[in-house]
N, C-alpha and C positions, 0 to 999 in steps of 0.2 A: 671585626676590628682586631680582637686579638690576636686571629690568626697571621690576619695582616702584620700586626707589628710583629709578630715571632720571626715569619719569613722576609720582615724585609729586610734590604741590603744597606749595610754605613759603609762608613769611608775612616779609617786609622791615619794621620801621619805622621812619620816619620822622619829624621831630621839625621845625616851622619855626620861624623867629622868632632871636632874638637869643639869643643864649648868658647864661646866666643868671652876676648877679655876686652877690655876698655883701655884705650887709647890716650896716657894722658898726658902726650905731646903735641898731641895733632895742633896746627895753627891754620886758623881760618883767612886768606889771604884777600886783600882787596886794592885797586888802583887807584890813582889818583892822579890829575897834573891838571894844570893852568895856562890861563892867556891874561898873562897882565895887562889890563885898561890904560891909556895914557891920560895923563894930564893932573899930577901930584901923586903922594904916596897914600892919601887918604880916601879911596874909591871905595863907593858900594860893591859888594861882592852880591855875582847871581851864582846860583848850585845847583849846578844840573847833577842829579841822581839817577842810577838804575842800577838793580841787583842781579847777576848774574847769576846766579847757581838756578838751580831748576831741583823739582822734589818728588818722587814717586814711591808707592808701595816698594817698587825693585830699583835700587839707585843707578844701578848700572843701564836699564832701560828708560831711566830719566832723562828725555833731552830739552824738556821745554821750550818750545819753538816759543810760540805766545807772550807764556810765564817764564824768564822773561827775556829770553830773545829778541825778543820783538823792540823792548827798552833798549836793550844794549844796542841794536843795529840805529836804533833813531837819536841814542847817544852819540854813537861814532859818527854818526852822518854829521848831526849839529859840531863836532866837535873839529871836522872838516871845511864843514860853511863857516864857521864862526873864524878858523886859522888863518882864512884866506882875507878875512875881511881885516882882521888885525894886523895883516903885513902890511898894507897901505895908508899912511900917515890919515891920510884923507877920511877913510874907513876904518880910522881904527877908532873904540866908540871909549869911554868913561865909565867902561865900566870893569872890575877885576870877572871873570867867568872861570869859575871852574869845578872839574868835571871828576866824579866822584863813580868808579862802577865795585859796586859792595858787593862782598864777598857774606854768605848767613844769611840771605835775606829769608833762606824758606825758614830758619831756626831763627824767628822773632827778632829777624834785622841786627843779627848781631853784631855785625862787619862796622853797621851804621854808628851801633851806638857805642862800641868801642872806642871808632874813630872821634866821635864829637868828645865824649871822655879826652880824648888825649889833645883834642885841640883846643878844649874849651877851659878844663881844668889842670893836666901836668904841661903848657906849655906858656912862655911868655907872649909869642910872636905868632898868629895865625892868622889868616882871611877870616874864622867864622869867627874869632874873636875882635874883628873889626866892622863896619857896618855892612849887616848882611842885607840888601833889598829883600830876597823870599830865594823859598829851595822849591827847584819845581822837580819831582820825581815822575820816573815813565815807569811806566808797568802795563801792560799785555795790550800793544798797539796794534794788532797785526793782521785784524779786520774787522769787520761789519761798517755802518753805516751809522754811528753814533758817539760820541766821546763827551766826558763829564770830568769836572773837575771835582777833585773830591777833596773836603778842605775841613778841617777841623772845630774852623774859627771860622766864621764870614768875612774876608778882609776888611777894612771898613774903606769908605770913598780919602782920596786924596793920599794914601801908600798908593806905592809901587804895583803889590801883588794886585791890589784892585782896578789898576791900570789894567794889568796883563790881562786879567778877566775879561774886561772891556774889549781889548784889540783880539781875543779869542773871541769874543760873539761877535766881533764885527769883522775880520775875516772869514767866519763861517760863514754869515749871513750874505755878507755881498759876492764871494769867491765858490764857496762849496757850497748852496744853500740844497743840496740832497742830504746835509749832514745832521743828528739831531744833537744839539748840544745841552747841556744842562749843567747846573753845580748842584753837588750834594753834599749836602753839608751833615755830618756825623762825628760825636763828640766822641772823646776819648774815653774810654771803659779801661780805666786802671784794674777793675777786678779782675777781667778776664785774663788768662795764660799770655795770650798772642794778639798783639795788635794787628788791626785790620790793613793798616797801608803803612808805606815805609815813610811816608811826609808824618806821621806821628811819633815818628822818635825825636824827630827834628822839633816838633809843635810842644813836644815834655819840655824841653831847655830852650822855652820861649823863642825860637827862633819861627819867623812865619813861612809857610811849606805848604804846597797841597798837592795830589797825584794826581795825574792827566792819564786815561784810563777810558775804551771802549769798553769797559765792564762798567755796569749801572751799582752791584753789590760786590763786595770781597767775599763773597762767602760760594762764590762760583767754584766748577769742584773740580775746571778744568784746572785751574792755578796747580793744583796739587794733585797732578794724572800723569799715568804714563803715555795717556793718549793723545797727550799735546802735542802734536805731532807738526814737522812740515808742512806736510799736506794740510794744513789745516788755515794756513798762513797765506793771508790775501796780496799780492804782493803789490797789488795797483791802490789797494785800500791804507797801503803803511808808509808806501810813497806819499801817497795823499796826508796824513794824520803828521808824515814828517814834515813835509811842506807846510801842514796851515799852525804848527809849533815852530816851523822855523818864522817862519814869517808874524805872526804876534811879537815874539819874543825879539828879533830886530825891532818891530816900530815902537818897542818899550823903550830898549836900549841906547835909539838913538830918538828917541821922542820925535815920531816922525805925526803924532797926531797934530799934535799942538804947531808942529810948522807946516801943516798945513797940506799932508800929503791925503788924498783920496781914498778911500776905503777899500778900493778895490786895485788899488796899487800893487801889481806883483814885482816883489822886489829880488825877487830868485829865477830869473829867467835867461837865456841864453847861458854865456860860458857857467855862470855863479847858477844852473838851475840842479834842481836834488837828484843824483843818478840814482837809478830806479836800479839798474845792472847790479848797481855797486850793494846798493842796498839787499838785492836777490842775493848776490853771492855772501855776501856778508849771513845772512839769515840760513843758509847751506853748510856754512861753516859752523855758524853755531848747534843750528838742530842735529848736527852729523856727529855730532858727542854726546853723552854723557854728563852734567855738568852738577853731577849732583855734589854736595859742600864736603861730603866725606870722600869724595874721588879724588879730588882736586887740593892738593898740597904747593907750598909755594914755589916748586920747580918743575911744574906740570907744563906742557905745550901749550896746552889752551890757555895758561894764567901768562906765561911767556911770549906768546903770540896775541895776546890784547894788551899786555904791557909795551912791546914795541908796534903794533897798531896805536894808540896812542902817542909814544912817542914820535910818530911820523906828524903829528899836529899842534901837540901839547908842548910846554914847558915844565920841568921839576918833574918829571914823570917818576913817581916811583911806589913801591908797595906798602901797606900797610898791614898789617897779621893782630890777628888775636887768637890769644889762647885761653883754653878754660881754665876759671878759676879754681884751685883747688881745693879750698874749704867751701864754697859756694858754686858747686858750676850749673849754667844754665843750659848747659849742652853737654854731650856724653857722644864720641865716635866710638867703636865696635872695632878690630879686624875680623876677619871670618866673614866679610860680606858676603860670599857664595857658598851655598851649602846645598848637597843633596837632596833633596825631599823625596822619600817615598811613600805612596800610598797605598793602604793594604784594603781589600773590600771584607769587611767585617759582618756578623754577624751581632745583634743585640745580646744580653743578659739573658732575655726570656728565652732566647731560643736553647742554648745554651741548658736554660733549664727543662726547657720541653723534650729537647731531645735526651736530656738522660731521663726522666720521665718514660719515653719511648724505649728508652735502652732495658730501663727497670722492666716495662711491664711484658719487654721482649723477651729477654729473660726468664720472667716467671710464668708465661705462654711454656717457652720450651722446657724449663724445668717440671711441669705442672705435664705438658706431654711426655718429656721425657719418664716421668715416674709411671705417669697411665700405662706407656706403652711397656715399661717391664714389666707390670703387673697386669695387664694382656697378654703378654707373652709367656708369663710362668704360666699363667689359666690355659692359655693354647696348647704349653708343653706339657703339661698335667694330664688335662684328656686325651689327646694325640698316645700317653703312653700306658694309662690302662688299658683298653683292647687287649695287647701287647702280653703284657700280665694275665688276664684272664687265659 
């Protein structure tokens, strides 16, 4: 054993370049715009959410296909279905809808709860300061064969949100029934650092919220991999999870239970049905980046290119930004994101010491010969030269 550890091999590394400083301009950017409801100025507002940035060991190999691409693509879709349906008197429903893609979400939803900060408390005039029905958040749709709703609060019977509940098990049930659904119901842990879902910033300032999610726990370790990869992203399974969220979320909207429409009523079919196409490419786009929250500043292509994606559907489209505090911040960006690493294959302490050890007793070997052997050699040249004499 000890020889073992002498000769075995480590690994040193090393890091070049300039010492990395802190950033303390940087602004965390996020979107936002709407589709006003007809019929008064006093409408329920719904809140579609999803967070955009994506989080890995290496930022720059961060693309989050999943986490959460996967939200953002079934945002812009609904945001699509829903514009079309608005333009026609007939179809346009009573309710205000609007569509929120935050920016922070891997840094404990910072985008989110900025934004509700300035709509809630520094502002007079806002949708969530009016009557909000529930915030429904997406986060990592983008396969398997299962979806749960995860809710802080159990909504109670006769709200809104526990309608939605309702028309989600019963689209699954009569439409999708290969799907497994459930709610999971998990309270909020103020102690903790980071909260688990982004519908809990919303549920802190009482507003009611829960995330729709083919993950069963938040604590999955794809959320925060660089291995989230496209390939990873079911595309027939997100059409799917879009479709049976588009379709709940109409028979809320336009309360199509109570007049009487069937449960298996598909209301997204022909011209108005979910393009899968658009969906794939939409999802190519996003995994094809980068999109981690320190990349991404508020004149980036990606943030520019889903601000007028959106404005292709939305109303009021525009950005919102937060920056870190600077007596208290809860976030800290870096420049120097790439740096060198080299690794040296090292030797331990012990060896180090064995081998002078080795060195010593090498040494005293040939010192210890070297003295014998001159004293051999006078004896040799001693006798060799009496003869001589005689």
């Amino acid at each position: 054993v000890l020889l073992h550890t002498a000769t075995a091999n480590g690994f040193q590394m090393v890091t070049s370049g300039a010492q990395s400083k802190a950033i303390n301009d940087w602004l965390i950017p996020s979107v936002e715009g709407r589709l006003t409801g007809l019929g008064g100025e006093d409408l329920p507002t719904v809140v579609i959410v999803a967070h955009y940035d994506s989080f890995g060991v290496a930022p720059w190999l961060s693309h989050g296909a999943d986490s959460n691409g996967s939200g953002i693509s079934v945002l812009l879709e609904l945001a699509r279905l829903f514009s079309r349906l608005y333009t026609y008197r007939r179809t346009h429903a009573g309710y205000n809808l609007l569509f929120f893609a935050s920016g922070g979400g891997k840094f404990n939803y910072q985008g989110t709860k900025r934004w509700l900060e300035d709509n809630l408390d520094h502002t007079d005039s806002s949708l969530l300061q009016d009557n909000v029905a529930f915030v429904l958040c997406l986060d990592t749709l983008g396969r398997g064969n299962s979806l749960h709703l995860h809710v802080s609060k159990p909504p109670k019977e006769g709200t809104l949100q526990h309608a939605f509940l309702k028309e989600l098990e019963m689209v699954i049930a009569s439409q999708f029934p290969e799907v497994k659904f459930s709610m999971v119901h998990k309270k909020i842990n103020l102690a903790e650092d980071m909260l688990a879902w982004e519908h809990e910033r919303f549920a802190i300032r009482r507003l009611p919220a829960f995330t729709i999610s083919h993950l069963e726990s938040h604590r999955d370790s794809l959320r925060n991999s660089i291995m989230d990869r496209r390939a990873r992203i079911d595309t027939k399974a997100l059409t799917r999870n879009t479709r049976i969220i588009a379709e709940a979320l109409t028979r809320v909207i336009y309360n199509l239970t109570d007049k009487g429409a069937p449960a298996d009523l598909q209301i997204f079919t022909d011209q108005m049905q979910i393009q899968e196409e658009q969906l794939e490419s939409v999802m190519d786009w996003l995994s094809s980046q980068p999109r981690a929250a320190q990349l991404i500043d508020k004149d980036s292509t990606f943030l520019n290119t889903l601000e007028y994606y959106m404005g292709r559907y939305l109303k009021d489209v525009k950005q919102h930004h937060v920056k870190a505090d600077k007596r208290d911040p809860e976030f800290v960006f870096y420049d120097q994101l790439k740096q060198v690493m080299n690794a040296y294959r090292v030797k331990p302490a012990i060896f180090d010491l064995l081998l002078a050890v080795c060195i010593a007793a090498y040494l005293g070997v040939a010192y210890v010969a070297v003295q014998n052997f001159g004293l051999l050699y006078r004896m040799i040249q001693r006798f060799s030269l009496k003869p001589k004499q005689q």
